[in-house]
GUDO-95825 format. One line per 10 residues: number of its first residue (from 1); their letters; for each residue x, y, z of C-alpha. Coordinates in steps of 0.1 Angstrom, whole numbers, always signed. Example, Ala and Ser with C-alpha at 12.3 -4.5 7.8 and 13.67 -1.06 7.14 Angstrom:
<nodes>
1> AS> +123:-45:+78 ~ +137:-11:+71
</nodes>
This chain:
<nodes>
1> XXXXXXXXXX> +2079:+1649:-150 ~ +2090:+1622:-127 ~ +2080:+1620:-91 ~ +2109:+1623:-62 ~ +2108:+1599:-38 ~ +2103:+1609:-5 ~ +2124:+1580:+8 ~ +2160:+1581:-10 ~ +2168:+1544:+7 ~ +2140:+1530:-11
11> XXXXXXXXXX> +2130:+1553:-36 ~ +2099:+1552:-33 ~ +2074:+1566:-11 ~ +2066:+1550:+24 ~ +2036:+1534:+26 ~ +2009:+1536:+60 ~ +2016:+1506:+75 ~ +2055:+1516:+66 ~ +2053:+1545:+88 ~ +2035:+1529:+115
21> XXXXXXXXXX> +2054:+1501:+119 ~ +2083:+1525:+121 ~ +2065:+1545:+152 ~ +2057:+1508:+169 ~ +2092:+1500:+166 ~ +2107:+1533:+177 ~ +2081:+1537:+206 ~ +2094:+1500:+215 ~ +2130:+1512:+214 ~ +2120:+1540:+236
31> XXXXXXXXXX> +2101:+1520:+262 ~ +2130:+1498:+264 ~ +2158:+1521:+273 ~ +2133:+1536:+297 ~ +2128:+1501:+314 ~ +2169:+1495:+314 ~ +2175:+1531:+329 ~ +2146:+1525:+357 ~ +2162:+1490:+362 ~ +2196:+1505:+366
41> XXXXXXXXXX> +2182:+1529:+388 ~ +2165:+1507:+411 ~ +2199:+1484:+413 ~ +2211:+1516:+419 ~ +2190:+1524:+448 ~ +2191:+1488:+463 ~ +2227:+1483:+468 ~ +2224:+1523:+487 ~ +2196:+1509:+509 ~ +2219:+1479:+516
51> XXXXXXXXXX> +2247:+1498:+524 ~ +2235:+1524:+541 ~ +2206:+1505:+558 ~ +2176:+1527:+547 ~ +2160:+1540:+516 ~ +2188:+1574:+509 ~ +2170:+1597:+483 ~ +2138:+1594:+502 ~ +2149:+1596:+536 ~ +2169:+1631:+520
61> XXXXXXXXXX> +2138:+1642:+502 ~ +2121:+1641:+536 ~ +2148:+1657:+555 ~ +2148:+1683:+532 ~ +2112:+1687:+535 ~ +2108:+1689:+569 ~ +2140:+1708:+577 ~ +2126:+1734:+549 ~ +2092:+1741:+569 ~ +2111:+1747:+597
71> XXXXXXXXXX> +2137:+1771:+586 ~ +2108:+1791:+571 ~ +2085:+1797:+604 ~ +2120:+1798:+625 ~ +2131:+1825:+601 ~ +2104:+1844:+585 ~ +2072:+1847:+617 ~ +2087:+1821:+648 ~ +2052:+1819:+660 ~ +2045:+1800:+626
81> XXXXXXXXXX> +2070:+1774:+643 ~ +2050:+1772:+673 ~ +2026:+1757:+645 ~ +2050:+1733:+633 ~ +2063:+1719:+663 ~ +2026:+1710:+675 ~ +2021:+1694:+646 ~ +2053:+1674:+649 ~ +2048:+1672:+685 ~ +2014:+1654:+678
91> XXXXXXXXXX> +2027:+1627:+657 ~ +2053:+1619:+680 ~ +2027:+1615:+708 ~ +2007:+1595:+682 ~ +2032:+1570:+668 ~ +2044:+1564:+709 ~ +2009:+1559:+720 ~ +2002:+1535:+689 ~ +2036:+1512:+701 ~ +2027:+1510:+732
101> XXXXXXXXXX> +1996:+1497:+730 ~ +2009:+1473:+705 ~ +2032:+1463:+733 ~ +2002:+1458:+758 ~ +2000:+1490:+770 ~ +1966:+1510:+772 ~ +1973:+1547:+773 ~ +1943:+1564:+760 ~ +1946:+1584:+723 ~ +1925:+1614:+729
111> XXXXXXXXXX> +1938:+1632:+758 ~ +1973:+1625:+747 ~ +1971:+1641:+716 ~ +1945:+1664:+737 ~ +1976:+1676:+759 ~ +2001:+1674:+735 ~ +1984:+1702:+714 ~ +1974:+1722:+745 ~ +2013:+1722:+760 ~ +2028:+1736:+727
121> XXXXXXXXXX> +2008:+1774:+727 ~ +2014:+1771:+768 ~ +2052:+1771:+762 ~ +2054:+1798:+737 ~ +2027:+1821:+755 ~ +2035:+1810:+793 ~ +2067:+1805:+791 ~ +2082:+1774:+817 ~ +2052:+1782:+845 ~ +2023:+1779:+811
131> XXXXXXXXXX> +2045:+1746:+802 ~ +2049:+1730:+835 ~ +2014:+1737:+845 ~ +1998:+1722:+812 ~ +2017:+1692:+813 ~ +2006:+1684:+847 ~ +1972:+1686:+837 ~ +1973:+1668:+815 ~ +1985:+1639:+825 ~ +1962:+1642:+856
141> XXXXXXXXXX> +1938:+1643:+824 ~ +1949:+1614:+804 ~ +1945:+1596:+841 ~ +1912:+1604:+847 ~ +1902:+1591:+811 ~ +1924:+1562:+823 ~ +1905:+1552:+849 ~ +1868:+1563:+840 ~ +1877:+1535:+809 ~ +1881:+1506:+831
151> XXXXXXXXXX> +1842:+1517:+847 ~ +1832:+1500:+820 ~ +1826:+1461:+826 ~ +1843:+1452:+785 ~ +1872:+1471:+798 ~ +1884:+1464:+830 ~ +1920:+1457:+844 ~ +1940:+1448:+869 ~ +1950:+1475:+894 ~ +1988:+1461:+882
161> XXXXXXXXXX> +1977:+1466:+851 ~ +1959:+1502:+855 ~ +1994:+1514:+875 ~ +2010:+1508:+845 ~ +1990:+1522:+817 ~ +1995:+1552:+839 ~ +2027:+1551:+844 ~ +2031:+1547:+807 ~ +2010:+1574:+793 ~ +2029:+1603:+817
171> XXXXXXXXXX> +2063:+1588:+800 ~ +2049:+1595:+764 ~ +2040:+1629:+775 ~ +2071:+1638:+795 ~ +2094:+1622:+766 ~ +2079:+1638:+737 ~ +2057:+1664:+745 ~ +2075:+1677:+776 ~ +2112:+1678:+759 ~ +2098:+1686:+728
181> XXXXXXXXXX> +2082:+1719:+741 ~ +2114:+1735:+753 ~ +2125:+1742:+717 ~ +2091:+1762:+715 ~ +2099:+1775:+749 ~ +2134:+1786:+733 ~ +2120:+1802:+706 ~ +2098:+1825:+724 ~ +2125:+1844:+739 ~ +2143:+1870:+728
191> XXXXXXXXXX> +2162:+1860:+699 ~ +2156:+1827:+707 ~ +2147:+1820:+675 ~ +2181:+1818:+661 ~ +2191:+1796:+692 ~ +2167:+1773:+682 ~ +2176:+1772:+647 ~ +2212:+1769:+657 ~ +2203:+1740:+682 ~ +2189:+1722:+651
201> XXXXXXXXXX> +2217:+1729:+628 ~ +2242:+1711:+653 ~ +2219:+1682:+660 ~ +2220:+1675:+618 ~ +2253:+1680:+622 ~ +2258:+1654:+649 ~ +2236:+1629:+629 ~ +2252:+1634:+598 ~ +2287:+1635:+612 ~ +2283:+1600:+627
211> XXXXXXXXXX> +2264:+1588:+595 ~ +2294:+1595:+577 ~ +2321:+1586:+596 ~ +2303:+1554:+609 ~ +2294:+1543:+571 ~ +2330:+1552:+565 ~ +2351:+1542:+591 ~ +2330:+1525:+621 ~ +2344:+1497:+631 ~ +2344:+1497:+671
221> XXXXXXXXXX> +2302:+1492:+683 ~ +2295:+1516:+708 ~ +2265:+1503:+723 ~ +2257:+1469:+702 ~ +2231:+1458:+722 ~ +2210:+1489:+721 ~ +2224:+1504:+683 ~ +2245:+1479:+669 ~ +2253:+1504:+636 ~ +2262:+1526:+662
231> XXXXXXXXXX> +2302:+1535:+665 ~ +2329:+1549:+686 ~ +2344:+1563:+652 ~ +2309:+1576:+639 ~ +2304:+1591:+676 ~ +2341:+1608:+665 ~ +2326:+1624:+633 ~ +2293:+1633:+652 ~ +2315:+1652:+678 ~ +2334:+1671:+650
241> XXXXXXXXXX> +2310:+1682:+628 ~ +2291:+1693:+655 ~ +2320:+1714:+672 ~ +2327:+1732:+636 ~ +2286:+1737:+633 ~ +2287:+1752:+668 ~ +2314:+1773:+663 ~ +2296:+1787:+627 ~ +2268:+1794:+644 ~ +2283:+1808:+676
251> XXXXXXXXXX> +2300:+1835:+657 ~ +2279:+1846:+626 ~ +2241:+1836:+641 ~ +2239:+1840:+676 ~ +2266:+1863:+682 ~ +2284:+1846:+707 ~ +2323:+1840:+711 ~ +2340:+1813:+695 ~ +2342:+1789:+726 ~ +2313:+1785:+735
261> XXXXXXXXXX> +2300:+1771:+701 ~ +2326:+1744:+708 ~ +2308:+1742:+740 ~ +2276:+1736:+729 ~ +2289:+1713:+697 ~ +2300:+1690:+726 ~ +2271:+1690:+746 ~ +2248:+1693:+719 ~ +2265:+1656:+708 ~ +2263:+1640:+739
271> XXXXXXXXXX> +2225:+1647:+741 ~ +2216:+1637:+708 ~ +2235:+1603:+710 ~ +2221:+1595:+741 ~ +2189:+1611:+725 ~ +2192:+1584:+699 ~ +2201:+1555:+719 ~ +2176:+1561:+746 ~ +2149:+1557:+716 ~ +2167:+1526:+703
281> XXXXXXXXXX> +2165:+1514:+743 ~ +2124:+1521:+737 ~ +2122:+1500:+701 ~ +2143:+1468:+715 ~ +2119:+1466:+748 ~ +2091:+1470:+728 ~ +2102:+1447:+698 ~ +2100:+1473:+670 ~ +2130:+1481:+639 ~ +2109:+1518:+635
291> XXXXXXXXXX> +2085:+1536:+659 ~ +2061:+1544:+624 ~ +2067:+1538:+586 ~ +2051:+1572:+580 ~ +2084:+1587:+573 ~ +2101:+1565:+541 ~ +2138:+1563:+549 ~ +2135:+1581:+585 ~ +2105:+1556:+600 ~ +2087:+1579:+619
301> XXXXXXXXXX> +2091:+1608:+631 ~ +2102:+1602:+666 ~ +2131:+1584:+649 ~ +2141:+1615:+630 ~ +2136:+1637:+663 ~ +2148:+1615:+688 ~ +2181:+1630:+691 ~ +2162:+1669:+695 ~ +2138:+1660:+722 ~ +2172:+1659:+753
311> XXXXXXXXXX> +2191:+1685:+731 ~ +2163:+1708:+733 ~ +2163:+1709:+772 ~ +2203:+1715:+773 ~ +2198:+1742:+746 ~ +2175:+1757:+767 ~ +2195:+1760:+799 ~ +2225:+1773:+777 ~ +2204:+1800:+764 ~ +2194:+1809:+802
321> XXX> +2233:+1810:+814 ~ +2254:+1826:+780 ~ +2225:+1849:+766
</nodes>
């Protein structure tokens, strides 16, 4: 009987080095379109960063990341969020004390971050007298370390020098630790909580609003100097999306009437663009693009929170009056 072939092309049947020549050349062919899709993807990605001005699907990944752990302590246990903002809190104070110093400026590590952990349980337990009293402390604290490091005869300074390393250190703790604790002070009231997570929601709002309007339509600089991608049109979209956010939020999460989510929209947008700008003031004086590269697409994290830190204490106060 005759034998079938196991290859009808050739009729015969294929050889060892047939078959793995065949595997070399299809795992070749494989690699190949794998390189061309990355390459396309990367060209991709490249000409988004150029437009948009930072690195899109990893600054959203991140976003996503960090909004995520918040909605879950906000929603599930808020004391967990007590948690999270500390740790935010502490990296703020960390990346601000690192660019200082960078810029000259000696403000001592230790008792920052010290007094930036200690504020955080003060203002969720202690309420405004816990958070007040704290932050005083501490920066009679991060003084004290101040001026017990110029004792030593490696370390000395100038008394011009020594007023303002102290004068510096009780900014980074009243800018980032000091705003930043009133949205744990929010949260710890009654239903707070949801104020909180609604002050948030707006703020996103207001950033993405003036993303996308700016990237759209921005052609007027509001404040070129300070933010030159910064625009009259973007501050437009950041105003609307927050209004319709704050109206959202008004009605179906904090159970409030209509008006005053377009109230708080309209603050809510004016704090978190001077928020932002005030931040850009801080990275033009000290000659910095980003506060940290810890954050890819963001920077650090005090330039993903920047526009929070004032919003927070105007949250606050509107919680006080309408709730």
């Amino acid at each position: 009987m005759g034998t079938v072939p196991d290859d009808p092309e050739r009729g015969t049947t294929p050889t060892r080095p047939d078959v793995d020549a065949r595997a070399h050349s299809a795992r070749h062919e494989i690699e190949d379109q794998l390189r061309a899709q990355r390459a396309r993807l990367e060209a991709s990605n490249a000409k988004l960063t150029e437009r948009t001005g930072r690195n899109l699907p990893a600054a959203i990944g991140i976003g996503v990341g960090l909004g995520g752990s918040v909605l879950v302590s906000l929603i599930l246990v808020k004391a967990l969020f007590m948690v999270v903002a500390a740790v935010l809190i502490l990296f703020m104070v960390i990346e601000l004390t690192n660019a200082v110093r960078v810029a000259g400026r000696n403000v001592p590590r230790v008792p920052s971050v010290l007094t930036a952990l200690a504020v955080v349980p003060a203002a969720y337990y202690w309420r405004a007298e816990g958070q007040w009293l704290v932050l005083l402390g501490g920066i009679l604290f991060i003084s004290l370390w101040r001026v017990a490091e110029i004792a030593v005869p490696s370390r000395k300074a100038t008394g011009a020098d020594l007023v303002r390393d102290l004068g510096t250190g009780a900014f980074v703790q009243i800018y980032t630790t000091f705003l930043g604790s009133f949205l744990v002070l929010l949260t710890a009231q009654d239903g707070g909580q949801w104020w909180a997570l609604g002050t948030l929601i707006i703020v996103i709002s207001v950033d993405t609003g003036a993303y996308a309007a700016g990237l759209n339509f921005g052609k007027h600089k509001m404040a070129p100097r300070i933010s030159p991608k910064k625009t009259w049109e973007g501050f437009a979209g950041s105003a609307a999306a927050a209004m319709i956010a704050g109206v959202l939020i008004a009605l179906f999460m904090i159970h409030e009437a209509w008006w005053l989510g377009v109230l708080m929209g309209a603050v809510l947008t004016l704090t978190a663009t001077v928020g932002d700008l005030t931040e850009s003031l801080i990275k033009r004086d000290l000659g910095i693009k980003d506060i940290s590269t810890w954050l890819p697409g963001h920077g650090g994290f005090l330039d993903r929170l920047d526009s929070t830190l004032p919003s927070a204490v105007v949250a606050y106060a509107l919680y006080l009056i309408f709730a």
